[in-house]
C-alpha positions in Angstrom: -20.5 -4.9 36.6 -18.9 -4.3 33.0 -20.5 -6.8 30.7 -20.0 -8.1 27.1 -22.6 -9.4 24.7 -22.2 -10.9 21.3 -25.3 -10.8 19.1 -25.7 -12.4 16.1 -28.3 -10.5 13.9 -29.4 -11.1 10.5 -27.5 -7.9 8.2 -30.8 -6.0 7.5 -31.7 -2.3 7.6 -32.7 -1.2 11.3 -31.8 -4.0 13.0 -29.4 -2.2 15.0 -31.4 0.4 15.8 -34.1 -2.7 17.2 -31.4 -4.0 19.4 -30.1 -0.1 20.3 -33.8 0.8 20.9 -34.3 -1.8 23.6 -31.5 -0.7 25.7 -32.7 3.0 25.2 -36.3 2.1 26.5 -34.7 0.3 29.4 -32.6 3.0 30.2 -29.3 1.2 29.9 -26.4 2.6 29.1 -24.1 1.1 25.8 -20.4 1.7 26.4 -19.0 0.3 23.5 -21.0 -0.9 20.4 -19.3 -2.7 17.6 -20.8 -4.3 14.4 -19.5 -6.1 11.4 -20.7 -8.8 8.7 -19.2 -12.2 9.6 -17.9 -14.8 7.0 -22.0 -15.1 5.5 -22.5 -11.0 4.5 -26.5 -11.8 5.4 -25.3 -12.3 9.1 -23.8 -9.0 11.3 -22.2 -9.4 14.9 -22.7 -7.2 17.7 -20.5 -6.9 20.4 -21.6 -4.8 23.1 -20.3 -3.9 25.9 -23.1 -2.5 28.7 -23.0 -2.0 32.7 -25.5 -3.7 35.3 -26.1 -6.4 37.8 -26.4 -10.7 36.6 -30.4 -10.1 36.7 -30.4 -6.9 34.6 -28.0 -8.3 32.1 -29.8 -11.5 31.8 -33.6 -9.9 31.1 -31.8 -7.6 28.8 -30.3 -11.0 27.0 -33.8 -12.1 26.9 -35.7 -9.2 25.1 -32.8 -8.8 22.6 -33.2 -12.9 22.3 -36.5 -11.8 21.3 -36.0 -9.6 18.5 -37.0 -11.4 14.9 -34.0 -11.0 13.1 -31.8 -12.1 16.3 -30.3 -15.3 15.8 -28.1 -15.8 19.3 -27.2 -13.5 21.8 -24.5 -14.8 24.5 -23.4 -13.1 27.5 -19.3 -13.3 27.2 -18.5 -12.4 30.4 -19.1 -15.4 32.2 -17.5 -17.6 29.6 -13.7 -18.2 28.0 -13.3 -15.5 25.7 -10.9 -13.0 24.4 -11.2 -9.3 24.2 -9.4 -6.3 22.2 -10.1 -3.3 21.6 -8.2 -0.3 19.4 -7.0 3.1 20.2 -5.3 5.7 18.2 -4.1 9.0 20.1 -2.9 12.2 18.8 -0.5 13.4 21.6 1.6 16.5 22.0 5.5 15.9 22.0 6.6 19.8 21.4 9.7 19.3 23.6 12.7 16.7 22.8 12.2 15.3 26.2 8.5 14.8 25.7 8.9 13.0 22.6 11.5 10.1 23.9 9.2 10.1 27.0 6.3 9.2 25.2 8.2 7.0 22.6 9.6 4.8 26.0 5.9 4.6 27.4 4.8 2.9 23.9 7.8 0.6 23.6 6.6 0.0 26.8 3.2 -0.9 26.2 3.6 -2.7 23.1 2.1 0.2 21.3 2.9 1.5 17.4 3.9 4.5 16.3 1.4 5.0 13.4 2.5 8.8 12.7 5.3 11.2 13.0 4.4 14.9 13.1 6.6 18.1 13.7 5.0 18.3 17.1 3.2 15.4 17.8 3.1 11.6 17.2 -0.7 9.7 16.4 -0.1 6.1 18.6 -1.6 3.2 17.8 -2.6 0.3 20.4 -4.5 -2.4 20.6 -5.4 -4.2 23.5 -7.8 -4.8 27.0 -10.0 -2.4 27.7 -8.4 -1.7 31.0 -4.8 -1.5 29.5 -6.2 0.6 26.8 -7.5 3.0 29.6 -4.0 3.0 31.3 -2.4 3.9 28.3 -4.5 6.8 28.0 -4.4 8.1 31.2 -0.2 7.5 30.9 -0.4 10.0 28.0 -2.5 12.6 29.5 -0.4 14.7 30.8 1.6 14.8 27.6 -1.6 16.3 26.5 -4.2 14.6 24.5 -5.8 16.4 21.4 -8.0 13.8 19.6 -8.6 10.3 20.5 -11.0 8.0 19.1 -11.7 4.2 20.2 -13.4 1.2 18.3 -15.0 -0.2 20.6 -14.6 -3.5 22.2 -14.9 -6.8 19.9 -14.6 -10.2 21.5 -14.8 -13.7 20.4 -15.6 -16.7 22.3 -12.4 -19.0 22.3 -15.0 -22.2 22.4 -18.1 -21.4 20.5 -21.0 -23.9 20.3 -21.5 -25.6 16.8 -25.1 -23.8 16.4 -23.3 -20.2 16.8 -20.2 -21.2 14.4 -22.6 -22.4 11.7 -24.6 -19.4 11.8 -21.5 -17.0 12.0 -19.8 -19.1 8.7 -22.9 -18.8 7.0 -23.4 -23.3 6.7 -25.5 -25.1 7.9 -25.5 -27.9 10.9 -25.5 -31.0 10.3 -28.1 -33.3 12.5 
């Protein structure tokens, strides 16, 4: 099972190679890795999205848990929370036809337009994982020269007040 994990980390050097080093020496796989300073620039999050079964995922939770410089790790997948990720695809439209084809499919999709070439268009499109997958596979057969993918990121619509103080960089109040 697909799942998604959210790690905050302190922003030092190596510290992603830690957390990417313990999946490695597990043998786990990382589909999508995402990372970016939060409101406090000392603090990073993860999001990262890996494959296995509840017991896997939750030893893996542990050992990153572990690491010194980890400050909360949360499994998302089990919990309210909202996913995106991004997608921009250079796509062939040499033909007339192809192009209002593919121009239909991305009004379609709620897509964008992000570049208009002689023979081509770059699209632009944010969304589920799944949808962005669909999209893809939509636009194939158009044919597909470059594509390149962020990544998933995901926030948890109701975050405990220990996670939100860390991520903002304050501190709790007891």
């Amino acid at each position: 099972m697909r799942h998604t994990l959210s790690i905050v980390v302190e922003n030092h050097y190596g510290e992603l190679a830690r957390i990417v080093g313990l999946f490695s020496a597990r043998g786990y796989n990382i589909e999508s890795l995402t990372v970016a300073e939060t409101l406090d620039p000392a603090i990073s999050c993860v999001t990262l999205v890996t494959s296995g079964d509840d017991r896997a995922i939750e030893q893996i939770v542990k050992q990153v848990n572990k690491l010194v410089r980890v400050l909360h790790v949360a499994d998302l997948t089990g919990s309210d929370h909202f996913e995106r990720e991004m997608v921009l695809i250079n796509v062939r439209t040499e033909t007339r036809t192809a192009m209002h084809t593919v121009l239909s499919l991305v009004a379609n999709d709620h897509c964008r337009v992000a570049e208009v070439m002689e023979d081509g268009l770059i699209i632009e499109a944010t969304g589920e994982w799944k949808d962005v997958n669909a999209l893809v596979n939509k636009l194939a057969p158009f044919g597909i020269r470059h594509i390149v993918r962020t990544g998933t990121v995901a926030v948890c619509k109701h975050p405990g007040e220990e996670v939100m103080s860390l991520m903002s960089g304050k501190a709790v109040e007891t």
